[in-house]
C-alpha positions as CSV (number, residue, x, y, z in Angstrom):
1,X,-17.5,12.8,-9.1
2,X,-14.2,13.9,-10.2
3,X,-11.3,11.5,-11.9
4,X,-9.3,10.0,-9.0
5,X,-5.0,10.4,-9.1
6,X,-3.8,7.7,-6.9
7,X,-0.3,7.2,-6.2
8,X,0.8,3.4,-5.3
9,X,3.8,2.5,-3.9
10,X,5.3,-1.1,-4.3
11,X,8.0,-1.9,-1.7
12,X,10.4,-4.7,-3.7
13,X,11.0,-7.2,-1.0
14,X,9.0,-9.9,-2.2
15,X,8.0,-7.8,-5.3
16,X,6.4,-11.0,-6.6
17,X,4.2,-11.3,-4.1
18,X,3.5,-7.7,-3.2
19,X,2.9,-6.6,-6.3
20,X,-0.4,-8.9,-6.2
21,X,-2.0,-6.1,-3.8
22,X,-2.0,-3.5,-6.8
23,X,-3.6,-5.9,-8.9
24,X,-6.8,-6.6,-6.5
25,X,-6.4,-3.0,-6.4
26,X,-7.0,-2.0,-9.8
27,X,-9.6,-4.8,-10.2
28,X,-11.8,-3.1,-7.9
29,X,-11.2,0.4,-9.0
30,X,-12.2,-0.9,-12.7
31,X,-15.3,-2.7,-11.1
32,X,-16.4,-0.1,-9.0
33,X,-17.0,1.7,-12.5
34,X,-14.9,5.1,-11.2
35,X,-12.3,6.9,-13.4
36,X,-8.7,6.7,-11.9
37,X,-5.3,7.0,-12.7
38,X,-2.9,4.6,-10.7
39,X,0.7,5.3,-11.1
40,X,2.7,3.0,-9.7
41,X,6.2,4.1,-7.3
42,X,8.8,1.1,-6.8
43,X,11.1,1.4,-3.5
44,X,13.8,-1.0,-2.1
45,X,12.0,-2.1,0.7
46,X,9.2,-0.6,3.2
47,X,11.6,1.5,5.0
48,X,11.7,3.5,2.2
49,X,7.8,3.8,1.8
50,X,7.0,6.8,4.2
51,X,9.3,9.8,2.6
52,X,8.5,9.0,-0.4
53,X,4.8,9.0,0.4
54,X,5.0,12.3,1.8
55,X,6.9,13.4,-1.0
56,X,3.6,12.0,-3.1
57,X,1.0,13.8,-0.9
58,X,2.9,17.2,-1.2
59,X,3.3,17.2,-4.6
60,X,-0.5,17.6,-5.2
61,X,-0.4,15.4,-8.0
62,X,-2.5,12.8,-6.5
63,X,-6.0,12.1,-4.1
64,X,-4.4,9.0,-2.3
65,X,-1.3,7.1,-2.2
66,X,-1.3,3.4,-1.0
67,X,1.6,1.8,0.1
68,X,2.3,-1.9,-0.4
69,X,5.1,-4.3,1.6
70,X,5.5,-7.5,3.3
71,X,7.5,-7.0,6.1
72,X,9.3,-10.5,7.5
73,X,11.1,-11.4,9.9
74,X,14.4,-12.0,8.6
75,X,15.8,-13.4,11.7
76,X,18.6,-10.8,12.0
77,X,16.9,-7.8,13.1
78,X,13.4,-7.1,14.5
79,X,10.5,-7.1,11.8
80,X,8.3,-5.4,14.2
81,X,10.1,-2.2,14.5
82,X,10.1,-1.8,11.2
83,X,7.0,-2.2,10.5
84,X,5.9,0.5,13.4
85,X,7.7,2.9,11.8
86,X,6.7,2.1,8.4
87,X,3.0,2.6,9.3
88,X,3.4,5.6,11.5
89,X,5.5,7.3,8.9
90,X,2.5,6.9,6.7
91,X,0.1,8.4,8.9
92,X,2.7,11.3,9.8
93,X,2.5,11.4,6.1
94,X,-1.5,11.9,6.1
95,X,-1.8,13.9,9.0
96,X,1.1,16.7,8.0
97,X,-0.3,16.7,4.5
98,X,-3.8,16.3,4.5
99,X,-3.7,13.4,1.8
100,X,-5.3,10.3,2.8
101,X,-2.2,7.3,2.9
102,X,-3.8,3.8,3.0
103,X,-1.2,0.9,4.0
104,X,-1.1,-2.2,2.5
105,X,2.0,-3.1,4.7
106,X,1.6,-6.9,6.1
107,X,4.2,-8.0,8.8
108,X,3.2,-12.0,9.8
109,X,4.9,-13.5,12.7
110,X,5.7,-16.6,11.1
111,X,6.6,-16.3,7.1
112,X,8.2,-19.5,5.5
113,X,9.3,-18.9,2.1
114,X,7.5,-22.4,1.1
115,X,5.1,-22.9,-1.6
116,X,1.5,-22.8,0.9
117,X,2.6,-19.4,2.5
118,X,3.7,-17.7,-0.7
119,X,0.3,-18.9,-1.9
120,X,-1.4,-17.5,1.0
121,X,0.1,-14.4,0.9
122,X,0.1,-13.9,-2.8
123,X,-4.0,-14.3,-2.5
124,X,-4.1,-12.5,0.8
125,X,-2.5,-9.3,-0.8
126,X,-4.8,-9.6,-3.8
127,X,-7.4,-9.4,-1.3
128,X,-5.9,-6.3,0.7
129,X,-5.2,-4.3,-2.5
130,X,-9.5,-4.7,-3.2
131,X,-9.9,-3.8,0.5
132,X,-7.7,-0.8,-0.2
133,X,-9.0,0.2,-2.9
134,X,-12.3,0.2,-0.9
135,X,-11.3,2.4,1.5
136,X,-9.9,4.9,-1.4
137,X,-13.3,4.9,-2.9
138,X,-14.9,5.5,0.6
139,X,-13.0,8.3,1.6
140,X,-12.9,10.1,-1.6
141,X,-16.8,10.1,-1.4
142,X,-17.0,11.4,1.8
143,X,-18.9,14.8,2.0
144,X,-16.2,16.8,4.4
């Protein structure tokens, strides 16, 4: 088994709480016991997340990216649309470049920026960056 390069990508709405999923992410990277670099990418918000992680996958620096947002609903515009395009730009991403993209991208219906749902979702991301992290491990292992 080979050293992994994984690019991860950290949308900065909600940076605070986002960031969390790269941290559950390394954890289980370190515990799994595999060598990997994880270099971290900041963008404005999860629009933003799909060029750039095509720009990732075609530079041939790196194994995997993973992309990380929170997508709300704002209440102005339409959460949900954005989010669609967020994830299908990352598979577009995958499928024109080869590079597995793994999306960390949550979008609840009903986020309340109290103190129990920034909780939740501070732990739930935490838990998605191990899943993720997971799913990197799985595919890079996979005998193709």
């Amino acid at each position: 088994m080979t050293d992994l390069s994984i690019a991860f990508i950290k949308a900065r709405w909600h940076a605070d709480i986002v960031d969390r999923a790269q941290e559950g992410f390394d954890a289980a990277i370190v515990e799994s016991g595999r060598a990997a670099t994880v270099t971290p990418f900041e963008v404005p918000g999860a629009f933003e997340m799909p060029l750039l992680a095509k720009r990732l996958t075609q530079s041939g620096r790196f194994d995997a990216v993973v992309a990380a947002a929170l997508v709300v609903d704002g209440g102005i515009y339409r959460h949900d649309f954005v989010a669609q395009a967020v994830v299908s730009g990352l598979m577009q991403a995958q499928l024109e470049t080869g590079v597995p993209v793994f999306s960390v991208s949550l979008t609840p219906h009903h986020f309340q920026d109290t103190i129990e749902h920034r909780d939740f979702y501070t732990a739930h991301f935490v838990k998605k960056g191990r899943e993720a992290a997971a799913a990197v491990l799985a595919i890079a292992d996979l005998e193709i």
